[in-house]
DRENDO-1510 file (C-alpha; in Angstrom, 1 decimal, always signed):
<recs>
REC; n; res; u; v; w
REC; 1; UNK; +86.7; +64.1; +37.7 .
REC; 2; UNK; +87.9; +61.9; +34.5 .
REC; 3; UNK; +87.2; +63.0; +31.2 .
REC; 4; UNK; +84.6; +61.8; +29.3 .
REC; 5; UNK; +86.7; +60.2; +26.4 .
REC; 6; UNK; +88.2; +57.2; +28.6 .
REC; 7; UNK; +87.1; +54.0; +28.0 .
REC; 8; UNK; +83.8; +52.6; +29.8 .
REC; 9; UNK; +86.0; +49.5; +30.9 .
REC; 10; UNK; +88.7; +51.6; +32.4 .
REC; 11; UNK; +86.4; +53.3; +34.6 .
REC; 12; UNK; +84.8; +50.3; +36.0 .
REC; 13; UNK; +88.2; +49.0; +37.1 .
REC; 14; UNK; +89.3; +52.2; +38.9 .
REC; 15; UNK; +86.0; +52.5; +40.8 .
REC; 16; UNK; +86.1; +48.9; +41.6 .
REC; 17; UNK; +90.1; +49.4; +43.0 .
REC; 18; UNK; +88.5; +52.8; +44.9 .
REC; 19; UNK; +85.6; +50.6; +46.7 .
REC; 20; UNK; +88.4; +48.1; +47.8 .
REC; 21; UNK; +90.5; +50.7; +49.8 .
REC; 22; UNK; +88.2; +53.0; +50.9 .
REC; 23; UNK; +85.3; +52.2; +53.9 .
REC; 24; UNK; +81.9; +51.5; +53.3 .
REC; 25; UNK; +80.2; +54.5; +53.3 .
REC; 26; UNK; +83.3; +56.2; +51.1 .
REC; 27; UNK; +82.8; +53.0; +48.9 .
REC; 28; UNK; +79.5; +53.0; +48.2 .
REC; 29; UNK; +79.2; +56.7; +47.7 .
REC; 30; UNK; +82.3; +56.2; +45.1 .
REC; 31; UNK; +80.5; +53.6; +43.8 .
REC; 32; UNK; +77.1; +55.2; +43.3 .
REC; 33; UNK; +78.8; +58.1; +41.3 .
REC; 34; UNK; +80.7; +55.7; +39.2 .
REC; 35; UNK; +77.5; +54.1; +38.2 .
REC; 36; UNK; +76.4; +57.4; +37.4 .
REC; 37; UNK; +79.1; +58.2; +35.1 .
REC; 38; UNK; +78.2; +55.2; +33.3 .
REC; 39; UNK; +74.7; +55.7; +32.8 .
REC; 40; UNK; +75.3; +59.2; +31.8 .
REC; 41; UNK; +77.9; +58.0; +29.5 .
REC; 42; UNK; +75.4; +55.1; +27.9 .
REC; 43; UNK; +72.9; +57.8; +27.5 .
REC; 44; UNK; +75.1; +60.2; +26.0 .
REC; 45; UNK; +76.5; +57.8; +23.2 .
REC; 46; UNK; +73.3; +55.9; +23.0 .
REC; 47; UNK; +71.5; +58.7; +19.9 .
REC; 48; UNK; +74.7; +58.6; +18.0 .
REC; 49; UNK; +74.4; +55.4; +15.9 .
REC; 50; UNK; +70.9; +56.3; +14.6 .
REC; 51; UNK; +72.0; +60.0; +13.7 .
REC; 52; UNK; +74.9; +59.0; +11.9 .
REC; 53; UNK; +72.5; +56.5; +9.7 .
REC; 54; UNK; +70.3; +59.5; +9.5 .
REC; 55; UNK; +73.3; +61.5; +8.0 .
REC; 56; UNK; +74.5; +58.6; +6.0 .
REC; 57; UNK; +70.8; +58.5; +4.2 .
REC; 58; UNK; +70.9; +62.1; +4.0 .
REC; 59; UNK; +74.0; +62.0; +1.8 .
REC; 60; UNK; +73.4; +59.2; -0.4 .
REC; 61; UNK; +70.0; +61.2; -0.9 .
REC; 62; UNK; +72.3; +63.9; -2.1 .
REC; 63; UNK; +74.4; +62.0; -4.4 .
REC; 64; UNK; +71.6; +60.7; -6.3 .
REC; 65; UNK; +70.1; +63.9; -6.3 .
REC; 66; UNK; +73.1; +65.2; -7.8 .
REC; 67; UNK; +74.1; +62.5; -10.2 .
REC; 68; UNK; +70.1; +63.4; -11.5 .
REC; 69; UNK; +70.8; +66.7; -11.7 .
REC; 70; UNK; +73.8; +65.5; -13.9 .
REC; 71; UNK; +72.3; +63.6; -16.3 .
REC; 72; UNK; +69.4; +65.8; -16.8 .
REC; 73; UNK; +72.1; +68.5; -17.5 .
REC; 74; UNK; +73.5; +66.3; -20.0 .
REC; 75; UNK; +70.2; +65.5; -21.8 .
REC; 76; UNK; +69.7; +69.2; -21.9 .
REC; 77; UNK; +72.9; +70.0; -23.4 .
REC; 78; UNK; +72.3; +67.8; -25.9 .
REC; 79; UNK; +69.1; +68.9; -26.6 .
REC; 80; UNK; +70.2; +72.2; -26.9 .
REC; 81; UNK; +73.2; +71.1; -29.1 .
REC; 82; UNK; +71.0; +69.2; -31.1 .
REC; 83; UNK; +68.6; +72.6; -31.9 .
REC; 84; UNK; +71.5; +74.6; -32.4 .
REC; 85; UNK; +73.0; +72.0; -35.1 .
REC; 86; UNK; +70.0; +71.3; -37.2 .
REC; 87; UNK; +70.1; +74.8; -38.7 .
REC; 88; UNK; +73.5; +75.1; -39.7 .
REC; 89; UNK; +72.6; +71.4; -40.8 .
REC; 90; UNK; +70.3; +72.7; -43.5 .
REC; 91; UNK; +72.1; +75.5; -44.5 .
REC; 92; UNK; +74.9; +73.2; -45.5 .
REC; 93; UNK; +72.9; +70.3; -47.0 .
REC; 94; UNK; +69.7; +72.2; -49.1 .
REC; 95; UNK; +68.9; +68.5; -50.2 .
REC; 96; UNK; +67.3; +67.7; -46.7 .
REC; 97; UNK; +64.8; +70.6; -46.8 .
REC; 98; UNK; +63.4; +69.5; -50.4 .
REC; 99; UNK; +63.1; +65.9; -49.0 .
REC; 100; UNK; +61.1; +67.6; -45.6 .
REC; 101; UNK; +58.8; +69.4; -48.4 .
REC; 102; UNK; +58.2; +66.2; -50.8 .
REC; 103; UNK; +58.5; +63.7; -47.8 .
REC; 104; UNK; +57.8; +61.4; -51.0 .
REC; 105; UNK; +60.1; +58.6; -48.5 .
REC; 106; UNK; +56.9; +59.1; -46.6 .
REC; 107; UNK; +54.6; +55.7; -47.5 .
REC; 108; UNK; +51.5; +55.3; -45.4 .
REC; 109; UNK; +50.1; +52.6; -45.8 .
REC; 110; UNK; +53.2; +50.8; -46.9 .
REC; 111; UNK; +52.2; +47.2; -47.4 .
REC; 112; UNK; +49.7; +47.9; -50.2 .
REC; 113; UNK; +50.4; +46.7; -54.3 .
REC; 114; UNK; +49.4; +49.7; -56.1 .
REC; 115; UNK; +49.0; +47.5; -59.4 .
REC; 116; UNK; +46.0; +46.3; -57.2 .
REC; 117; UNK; +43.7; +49.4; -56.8 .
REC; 118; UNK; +40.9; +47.1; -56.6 .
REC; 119; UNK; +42.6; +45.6; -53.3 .
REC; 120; UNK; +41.5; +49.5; -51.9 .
REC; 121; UNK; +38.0; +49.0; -52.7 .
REC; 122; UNK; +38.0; +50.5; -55.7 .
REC; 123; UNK; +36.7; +48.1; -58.2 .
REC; 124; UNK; +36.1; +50.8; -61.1 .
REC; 125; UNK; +39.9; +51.6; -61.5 .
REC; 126; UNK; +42.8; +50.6; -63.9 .
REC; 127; UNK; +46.1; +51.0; -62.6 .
REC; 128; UNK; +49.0; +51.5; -65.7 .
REC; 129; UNK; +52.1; +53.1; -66.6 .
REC; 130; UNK; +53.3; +56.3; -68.0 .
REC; 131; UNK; +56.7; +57.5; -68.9 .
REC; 132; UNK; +57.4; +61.2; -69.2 .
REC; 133; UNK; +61.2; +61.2; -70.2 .
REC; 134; UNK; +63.7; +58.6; -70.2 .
REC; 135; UNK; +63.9; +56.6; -66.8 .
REC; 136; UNK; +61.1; +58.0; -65.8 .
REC; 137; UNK; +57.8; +56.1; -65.0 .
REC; 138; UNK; +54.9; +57.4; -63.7 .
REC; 139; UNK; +52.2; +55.2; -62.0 .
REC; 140; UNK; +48.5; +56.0; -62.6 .
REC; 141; UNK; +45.0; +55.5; -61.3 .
REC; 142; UNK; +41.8; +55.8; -63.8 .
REC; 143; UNK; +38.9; +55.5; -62.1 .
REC; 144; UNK; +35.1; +56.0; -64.1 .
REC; 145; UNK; +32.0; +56.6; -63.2 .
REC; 146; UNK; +30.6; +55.4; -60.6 .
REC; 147; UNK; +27.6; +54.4; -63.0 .
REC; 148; UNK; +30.1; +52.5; -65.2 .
REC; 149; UNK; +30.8; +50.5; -61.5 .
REC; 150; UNK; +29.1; +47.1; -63.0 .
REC; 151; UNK; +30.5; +47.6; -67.2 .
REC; 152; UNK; +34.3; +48.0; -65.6 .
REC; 153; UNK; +35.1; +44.8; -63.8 .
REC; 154; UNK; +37.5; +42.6; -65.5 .
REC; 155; UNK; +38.2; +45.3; -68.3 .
REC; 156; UNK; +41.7; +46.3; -69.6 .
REC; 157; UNK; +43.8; +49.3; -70.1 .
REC; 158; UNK; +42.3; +49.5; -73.7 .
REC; 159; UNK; +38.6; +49.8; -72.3 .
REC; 160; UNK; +40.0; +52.6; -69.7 .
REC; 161; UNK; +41.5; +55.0; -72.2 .
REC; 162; UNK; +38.4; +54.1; -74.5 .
REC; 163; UNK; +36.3; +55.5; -72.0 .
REC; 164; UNK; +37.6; +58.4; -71.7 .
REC; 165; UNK; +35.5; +59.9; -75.1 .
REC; 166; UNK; +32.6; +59.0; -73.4 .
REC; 167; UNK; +30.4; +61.7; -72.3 .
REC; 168; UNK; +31.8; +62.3; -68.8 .
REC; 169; UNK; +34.0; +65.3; -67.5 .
REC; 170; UNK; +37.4; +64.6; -66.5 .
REC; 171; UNK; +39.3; +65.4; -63.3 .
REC; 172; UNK; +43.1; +65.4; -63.2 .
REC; 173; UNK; +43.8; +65.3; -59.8 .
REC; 174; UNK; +47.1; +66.2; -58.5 .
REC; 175; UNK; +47.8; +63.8; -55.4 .
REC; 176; UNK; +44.1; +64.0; -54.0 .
REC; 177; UNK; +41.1; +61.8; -53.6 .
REC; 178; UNK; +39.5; +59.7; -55.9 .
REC; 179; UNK; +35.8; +60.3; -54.4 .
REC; 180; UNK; +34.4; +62.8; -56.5 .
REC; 181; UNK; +33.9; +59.5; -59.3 .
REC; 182; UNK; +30.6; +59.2; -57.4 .
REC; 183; UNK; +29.7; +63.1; -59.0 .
REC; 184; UNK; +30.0; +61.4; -62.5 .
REC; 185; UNK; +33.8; +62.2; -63.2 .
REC; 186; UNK; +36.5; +60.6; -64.3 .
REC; 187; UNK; +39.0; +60.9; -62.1 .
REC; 188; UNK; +43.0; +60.3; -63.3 .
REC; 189; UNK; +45.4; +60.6; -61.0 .
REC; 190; UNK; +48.9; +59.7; -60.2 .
REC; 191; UNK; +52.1; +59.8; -58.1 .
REC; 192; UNK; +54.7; +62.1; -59.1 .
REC; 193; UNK; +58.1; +60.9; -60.0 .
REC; 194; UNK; +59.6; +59.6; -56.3 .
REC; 195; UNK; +56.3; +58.8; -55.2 .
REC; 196; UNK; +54.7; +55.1; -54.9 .
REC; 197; UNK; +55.8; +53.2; -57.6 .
REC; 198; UNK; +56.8; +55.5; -59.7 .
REC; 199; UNK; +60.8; +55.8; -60.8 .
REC; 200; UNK; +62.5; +59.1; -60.5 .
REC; 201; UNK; +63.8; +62.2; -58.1 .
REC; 202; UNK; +61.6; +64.2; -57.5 .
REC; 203; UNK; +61.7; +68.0; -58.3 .
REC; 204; UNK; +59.8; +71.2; -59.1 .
REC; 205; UNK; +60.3; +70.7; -62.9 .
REC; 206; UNK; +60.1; +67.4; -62.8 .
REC; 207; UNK; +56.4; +67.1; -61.1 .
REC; 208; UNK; +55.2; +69.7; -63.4 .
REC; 209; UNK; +56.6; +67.9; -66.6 .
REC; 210; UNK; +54.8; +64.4; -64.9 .
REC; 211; UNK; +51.5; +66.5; -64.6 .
REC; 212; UNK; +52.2; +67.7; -68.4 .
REC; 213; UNK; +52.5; +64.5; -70.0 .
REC; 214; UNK; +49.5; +63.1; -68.2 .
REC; 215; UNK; +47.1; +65.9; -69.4 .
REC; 216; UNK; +48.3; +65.7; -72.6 .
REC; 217; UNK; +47.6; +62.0; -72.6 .
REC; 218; UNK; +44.4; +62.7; -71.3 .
REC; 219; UNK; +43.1; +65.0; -74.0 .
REC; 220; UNK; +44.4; +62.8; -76.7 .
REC; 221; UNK; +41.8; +60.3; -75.8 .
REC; 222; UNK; +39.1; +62.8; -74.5 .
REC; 223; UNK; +37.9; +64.5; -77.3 .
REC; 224; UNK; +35.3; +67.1; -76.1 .
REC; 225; UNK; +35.2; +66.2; -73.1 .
REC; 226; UNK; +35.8; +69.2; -70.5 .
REC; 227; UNK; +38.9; +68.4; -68.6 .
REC; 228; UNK; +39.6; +70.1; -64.8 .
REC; 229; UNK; +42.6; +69.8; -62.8 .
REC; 230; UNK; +42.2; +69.6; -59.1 .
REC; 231; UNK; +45.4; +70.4; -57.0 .
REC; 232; UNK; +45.7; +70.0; -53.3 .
REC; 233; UNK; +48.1; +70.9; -50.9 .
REC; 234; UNK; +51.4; +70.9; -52.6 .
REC; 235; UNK; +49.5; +69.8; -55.4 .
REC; 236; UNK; +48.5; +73.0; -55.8 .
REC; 237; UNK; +51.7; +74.4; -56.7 .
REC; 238; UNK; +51.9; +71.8; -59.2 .
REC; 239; UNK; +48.6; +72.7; -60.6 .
REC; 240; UNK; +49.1; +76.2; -61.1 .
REC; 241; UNK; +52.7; +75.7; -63.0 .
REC; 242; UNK; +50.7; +73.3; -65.2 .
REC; 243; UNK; +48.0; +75.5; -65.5 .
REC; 244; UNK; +49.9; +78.4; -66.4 .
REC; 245; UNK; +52.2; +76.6; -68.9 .
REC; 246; UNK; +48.9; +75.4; -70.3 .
REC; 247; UNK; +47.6; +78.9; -70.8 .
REC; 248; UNK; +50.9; +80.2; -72.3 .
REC; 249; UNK; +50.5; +77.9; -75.3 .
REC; 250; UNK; +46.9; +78.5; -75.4 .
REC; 251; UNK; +45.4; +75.1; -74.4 .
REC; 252; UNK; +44.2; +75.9; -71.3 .
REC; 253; UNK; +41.8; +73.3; -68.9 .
REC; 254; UNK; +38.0; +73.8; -68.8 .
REC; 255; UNK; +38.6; +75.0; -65.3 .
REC; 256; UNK; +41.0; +75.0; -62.3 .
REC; 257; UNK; +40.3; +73.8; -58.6 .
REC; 258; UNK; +42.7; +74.6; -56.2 .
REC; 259; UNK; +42.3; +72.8; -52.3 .
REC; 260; UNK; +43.8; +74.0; -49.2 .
REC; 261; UNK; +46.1; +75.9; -51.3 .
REC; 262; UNK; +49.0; +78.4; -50.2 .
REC; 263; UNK; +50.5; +81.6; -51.5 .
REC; 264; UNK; +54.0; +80.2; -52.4 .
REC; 265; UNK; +56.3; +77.5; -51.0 .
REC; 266; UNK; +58.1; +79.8; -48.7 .
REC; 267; UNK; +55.1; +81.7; -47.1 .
REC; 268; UNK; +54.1; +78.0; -46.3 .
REC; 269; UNK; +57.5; +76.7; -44.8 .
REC; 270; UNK; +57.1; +79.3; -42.2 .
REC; 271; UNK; +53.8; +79.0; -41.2 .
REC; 272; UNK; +53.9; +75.2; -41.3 .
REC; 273; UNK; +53.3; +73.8; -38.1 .
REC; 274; UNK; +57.3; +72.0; -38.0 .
REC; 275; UNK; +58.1; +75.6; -38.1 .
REC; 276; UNK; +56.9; +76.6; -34.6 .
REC; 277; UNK; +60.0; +75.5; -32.6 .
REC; 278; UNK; +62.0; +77.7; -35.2 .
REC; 279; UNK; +60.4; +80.4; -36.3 .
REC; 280; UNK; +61.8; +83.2; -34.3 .
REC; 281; UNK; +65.3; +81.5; -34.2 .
REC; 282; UNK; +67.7; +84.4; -35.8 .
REC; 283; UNK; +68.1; +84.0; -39.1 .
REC; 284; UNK; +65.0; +81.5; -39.7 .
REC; 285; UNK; +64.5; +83.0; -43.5 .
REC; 286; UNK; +68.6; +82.3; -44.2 .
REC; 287; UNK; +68.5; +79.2; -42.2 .
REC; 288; UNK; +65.4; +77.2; -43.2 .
REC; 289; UNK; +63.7; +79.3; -46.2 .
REC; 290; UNK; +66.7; +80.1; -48.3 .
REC; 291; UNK; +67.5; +77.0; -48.9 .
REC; 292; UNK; +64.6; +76.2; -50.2 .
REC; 293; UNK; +65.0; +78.3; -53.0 .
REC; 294; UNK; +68.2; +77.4; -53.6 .
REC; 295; UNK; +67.2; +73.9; -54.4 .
REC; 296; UNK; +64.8; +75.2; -57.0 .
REC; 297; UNK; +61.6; +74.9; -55.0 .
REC; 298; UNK; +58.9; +78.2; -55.5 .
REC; 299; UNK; +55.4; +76.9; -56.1 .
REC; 300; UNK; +54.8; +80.1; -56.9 .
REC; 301; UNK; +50.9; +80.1; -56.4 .
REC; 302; UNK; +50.6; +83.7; -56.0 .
REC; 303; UNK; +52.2; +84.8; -59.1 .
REC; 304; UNK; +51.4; +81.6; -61.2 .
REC; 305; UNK; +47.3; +83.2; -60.6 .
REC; 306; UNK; +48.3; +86.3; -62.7 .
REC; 307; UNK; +49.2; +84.5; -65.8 .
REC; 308; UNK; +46.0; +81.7; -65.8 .
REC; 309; UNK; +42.9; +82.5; -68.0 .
REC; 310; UNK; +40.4; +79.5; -66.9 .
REC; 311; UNK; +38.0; +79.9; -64.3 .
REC; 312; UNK; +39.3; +79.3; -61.0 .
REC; 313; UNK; +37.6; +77.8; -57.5 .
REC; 314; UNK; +39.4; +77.7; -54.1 .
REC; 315; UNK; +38.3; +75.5; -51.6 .
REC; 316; UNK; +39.7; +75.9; -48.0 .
REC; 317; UNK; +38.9; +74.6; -44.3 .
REC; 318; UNK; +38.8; +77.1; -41.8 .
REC; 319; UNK; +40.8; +75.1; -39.3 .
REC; 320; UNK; +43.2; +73.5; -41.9 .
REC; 321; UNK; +46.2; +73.2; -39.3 .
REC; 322; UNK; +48.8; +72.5; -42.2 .
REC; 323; UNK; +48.5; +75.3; -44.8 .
REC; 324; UNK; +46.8; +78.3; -42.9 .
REC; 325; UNK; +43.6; +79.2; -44.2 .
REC; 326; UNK; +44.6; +82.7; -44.4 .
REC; 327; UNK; +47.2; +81.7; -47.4 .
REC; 328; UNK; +43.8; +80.2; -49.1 .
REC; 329; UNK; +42.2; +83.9; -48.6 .
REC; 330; UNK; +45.3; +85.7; -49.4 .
REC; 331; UNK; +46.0; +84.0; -53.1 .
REC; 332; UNK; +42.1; +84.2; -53.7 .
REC; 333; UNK; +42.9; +88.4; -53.1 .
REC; 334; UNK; +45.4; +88.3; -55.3 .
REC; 335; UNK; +43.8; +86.1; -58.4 .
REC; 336; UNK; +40.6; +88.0; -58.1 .
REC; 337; UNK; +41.6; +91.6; -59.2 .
REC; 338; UNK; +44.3; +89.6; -62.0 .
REC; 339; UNK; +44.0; +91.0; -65.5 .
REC; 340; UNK; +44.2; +87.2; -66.6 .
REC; 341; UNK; +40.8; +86.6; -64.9 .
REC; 342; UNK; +38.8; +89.4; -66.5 .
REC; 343; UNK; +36.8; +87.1; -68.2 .
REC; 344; UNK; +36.5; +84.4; -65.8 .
REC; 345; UNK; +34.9; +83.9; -62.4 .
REC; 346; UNK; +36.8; +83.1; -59.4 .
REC; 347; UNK; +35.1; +82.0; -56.5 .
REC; 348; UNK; +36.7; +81.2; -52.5 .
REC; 349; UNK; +34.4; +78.6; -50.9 .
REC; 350; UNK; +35.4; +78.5; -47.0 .
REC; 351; UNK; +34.4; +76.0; -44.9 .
REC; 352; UNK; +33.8; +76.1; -41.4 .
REC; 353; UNK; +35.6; +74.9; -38.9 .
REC; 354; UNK; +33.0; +73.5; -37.1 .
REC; 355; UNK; +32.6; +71.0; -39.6 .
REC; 356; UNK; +36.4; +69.4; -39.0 .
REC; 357; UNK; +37.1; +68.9; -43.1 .
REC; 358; UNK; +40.9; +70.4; -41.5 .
REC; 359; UNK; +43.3; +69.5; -43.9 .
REC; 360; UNK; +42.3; +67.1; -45.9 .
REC; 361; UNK; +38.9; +66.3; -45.8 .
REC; 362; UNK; +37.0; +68.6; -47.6 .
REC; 363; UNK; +35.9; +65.8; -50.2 .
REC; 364; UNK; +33.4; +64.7; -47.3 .
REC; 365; UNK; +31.7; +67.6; -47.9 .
REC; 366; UNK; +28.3; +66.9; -48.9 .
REC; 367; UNK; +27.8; +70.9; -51.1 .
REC; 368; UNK; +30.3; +69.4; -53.3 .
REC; 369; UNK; +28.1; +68.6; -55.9 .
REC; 370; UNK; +26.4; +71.9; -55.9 .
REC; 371; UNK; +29.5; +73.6; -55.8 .
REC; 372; UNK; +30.8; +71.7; -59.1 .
REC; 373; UNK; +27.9; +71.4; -60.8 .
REC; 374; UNK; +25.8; +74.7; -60.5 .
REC; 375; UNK; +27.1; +78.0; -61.9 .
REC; 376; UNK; +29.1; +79.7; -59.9 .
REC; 377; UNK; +28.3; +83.4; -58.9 .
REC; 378; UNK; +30.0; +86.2; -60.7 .
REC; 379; UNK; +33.6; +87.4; -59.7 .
REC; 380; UNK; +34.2; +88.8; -55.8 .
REC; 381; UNK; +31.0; +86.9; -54.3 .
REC; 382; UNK; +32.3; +84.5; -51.2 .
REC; 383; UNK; +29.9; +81.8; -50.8 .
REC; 384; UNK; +30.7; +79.7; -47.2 .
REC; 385; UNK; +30.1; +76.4; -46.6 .
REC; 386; UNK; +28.1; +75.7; -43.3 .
REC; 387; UNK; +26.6; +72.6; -42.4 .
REC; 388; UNK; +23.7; +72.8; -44.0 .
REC; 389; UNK; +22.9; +72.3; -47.7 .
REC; 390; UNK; +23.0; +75.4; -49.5 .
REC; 391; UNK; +25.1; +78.3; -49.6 .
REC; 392; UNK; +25.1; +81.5; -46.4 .
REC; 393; UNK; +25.9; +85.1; -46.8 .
</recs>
């Protein structure tokens, strides 16, 4: 019997030769098992092509499978890389943690004229210049009010800084909103050196000096008038260096308002939400926080409080997802015991987080006016706001 590797062709020919010298029957038979071999072989061979397709697929499956796997390996390295850079980044260049803090390259909206206030609906403010040192220039919003809404359209600087005698309370506010003109304020506020229009680097000194000089201008032209500062956010820290320099040379503000405030600029850094990816990475403090202090960045809230002899309020959202709330109760535990506060009340209005003020929107609040205007309770009482007028237990 011949082997199963010869050629098909090959075996036709020597069973054709076999049926030509053999007799019938022998012949035929021959021929039958021939024909036999051949089928069996046709059969046999017949799967092949389609399973070596199948494996041909099978492999290129692979392959791209593989060269997948590769690049997602790659992204992933890099990633990693990336992660494991950004520290060491920081630690060697302290300048980009101050710019993450200030984020004064930050312009939203961008396309707006801030000489034009009136182009942002507010038809009751002045926009004009200040300069605090030499090549500095600070840019500033006045607003009156709300009353005066009719008597300031089409007026001048001159009729601005004029009306700040009248008999109105003022409001320097420290990078917040201008709403509260609708309570019967004045409301001055500005952008810090680096900030909008206005020329300079910013710094810790720097924005305090800015705040300085604009109070001072203020209560050149205010005569009697009770001044308050309002900080919020990082304003906050700028408000209670101003504050406290204030009190030190015995011209302190009528009173001090402090919203969504924190403990001190490193307390924050960590328990800022850009934190999260890094805050169990070893050596987060030497990393990330140090170098915040070695830029000359403190905002130090918590010990600014002890040295401040105005009465203070603290305003803070329960669900304020950018400076903690618990920072608000902590620095409000600190400043109420203070020796520096003996004679002063200092209230902590919370507001809860069912009513969504978060970060930054506390001004919608409509207790506001009950909560500036009315006397506040005496020291250590914690008023909360609900959403309902009037205060709960």
């Amino acid at each position: 019997m011949r082997k199963r590797t010869e050629p098909v062709a090959l075996e036709h020919e020597r069973c054709a030769a076999a049926g030509s010298s053999s007799s019938g029957s022998a012949a035929a038979a021959l021929d039958a098992d021939c024909r036999l071999k051949q089928n069996l072989r046709l059969t046999g061979t017949g799967p092949a092509e389609p399973r070596c397709a199948a494996d041909a697929g099978m492999k290129r499956a692979l392959g791209r499978r593989k060269g997948l796997w590769l690049r997602l390996r790659k992204i992933l390295l890099c990633v990693l890389g990336l992660y494991i850079t950004i520290p060491f980044l920081i630690k060697l260049c302290p300048g980009i943690q101050a710019k993450l803090i200030f984020l004064n390259f930050v312009r939203v909206p961008y396309f707006i004229d801030l000489r034009k206030p009136q182009d942002q609906g507010l038809n009751h403010t002045c926009n004009y210049y200040l300069q605090p040192e030499e090549d500095v220039t600070v840019g500033v919003w006045h607003t009156v009010p709300a009353v005066w809404w009719k008597n300031a359209q089409g007026k001048d600087q001159m009729w601005y800084e004029d009306a700040l005698a009248s008999s109105h309370p003022i409001i320097l506010y420290l990078h917040g909103n201008a709403g509260t003109s609708s309570l019967g304020y004045h409301v001055v506020t500005f952008d810090y050196r680096g900030w909008g229009d206005s020329v300079g680097t910013p710094s810790e000194r720097g924005m305090t000096y800015d705040a300085l000089h604009v109070f001072d201008w203020i209560k050149a032209r205010s005569g009697d008038n009770p001044v308050y500062i309002w900080g919020h956010s990082l304003g906050t820290g700028v408000a209670t260096n101003l504050v406290r320099r204030l009190c030190e040379r015995e011209t302190p503000p009528d009173a001090l308002i402090l919203e969504s405030p924190f403990t001190n600029i490193r307390e924050e850094a960590k328990s800022h939400p850009f934190s999260v990816i890094y805050r169990y990475f070893p050596g987060f403090d030497w990393f990330f926080l140090d170098p915040i202090t070695s830029s000359g960045i403190k905002f130090a809230n918590d010990e600014n409080v002890k040295h401040i002899s105005c009465p203070l309020l603290i305003l803070h959202a329960e669900d304020d997802p950018v400076v903690p709330f618990q920072l608000g109760r902590k620095l409000y535990s600190i400043a109420a015991p203070a020796r520096s506060f003996r004679d002063f009340r200092v209230q902590f209005v919370p507001f809860h987080s069912d009513l969504g003020y978060r970060h930054k929107y506390i001004y919608k609040s409509p207790e506001l006016p009950r909560i500036l205007s009315h006397p506040q309770p005496q020291p250590g009482s914690e008023p909360r706001a609900s959403s309902h007028f009037g205060p709960t237990p």
